[in-house]
Phi, psi and omega in degrees: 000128161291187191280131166300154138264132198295145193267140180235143178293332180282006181294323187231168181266141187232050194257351144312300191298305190310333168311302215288332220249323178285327204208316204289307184309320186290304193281343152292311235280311186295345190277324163285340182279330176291297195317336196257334166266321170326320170282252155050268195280352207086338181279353146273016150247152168303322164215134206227019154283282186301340159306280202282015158258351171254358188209066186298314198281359163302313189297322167293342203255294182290327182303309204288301164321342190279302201308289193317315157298318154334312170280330160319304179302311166290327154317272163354305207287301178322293190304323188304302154315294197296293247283297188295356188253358182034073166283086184338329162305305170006293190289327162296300190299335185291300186315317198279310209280320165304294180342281199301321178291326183296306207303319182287347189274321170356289200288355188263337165314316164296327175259348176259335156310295183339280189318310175297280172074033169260149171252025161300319179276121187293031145043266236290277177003295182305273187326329188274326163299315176303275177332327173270321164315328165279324165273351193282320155305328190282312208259354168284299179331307177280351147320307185296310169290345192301288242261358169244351186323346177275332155326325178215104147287317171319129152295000000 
């Protein structure tokens, strides 16, 4: 039998992962933590007194979002590690972090329609974007990451 070859990172092309590990993870991490005080605060409406007096359970509804982004941001940060750290896990954890984020804003989109229950407000469009955006990053991803897996190994 012959010799394995020993595997190199230079080996594959890697100017996604350095995106992904230098500047997309950090900058989700940082877009949720603005966003999650926005959600917080109200400030994502233009006068957001007059929001949560015609509509009190919208305000309970963004505090759980603003929390559930906060845990995104932190999520972000854990996959960025292990990314860099070529964790095995690593390539799973990006995918469930596209998934699962997409899926909750889905759902908070859908419960703030409910609640709002206008039909001014446009669901289907918003929703449908969430949704192909998130699968579309979790199967480029997991393409990308398939075809480097000797790559990450590390527990």
């Amino acid at each position: 039998m012959g010799k394995k070859k020993k595997v190199n990172v230079s080996d594959f092309g890697m100017k996604w992962y350095k995106f992904l590990i230098y500047f997309a993870l950090f900058a989700s991490a940082l877009l949720n933590v603005i966003s999650a005080i926005l959600y917080f605060s109200g400030n994502v409406y233009k006068n957001s007194g007059t929001v949560y007096k015609v509509f009190p359970k919208l305000q309970m509804l963004d505090s759980l979002y603003g929390v559930a982004l906060i845990v995104f941001a932190i999520f972000a940060l854990v996959v960025r590690s292990a990314l860099a750290n070529y964790k095995g896990k690593a390539p799973k954890l990006l995918i469930r972090y596209y998934l699962i984020s997409g899926l909750v804003s889905f759902i908070y989109l859908i419960a703030a329609s409910v609640i709002v229950s206008d039909s001014r407000v446009s669901v289907g469009t918003s929703a449908f974007v969430i949704v192909l955006g998130s699968i579309l990053g979790a199967v480029i991803n997991a393409i990308y990451f398939k075809k480097r897996a000797v790559l990450f190994y590390k527990k």
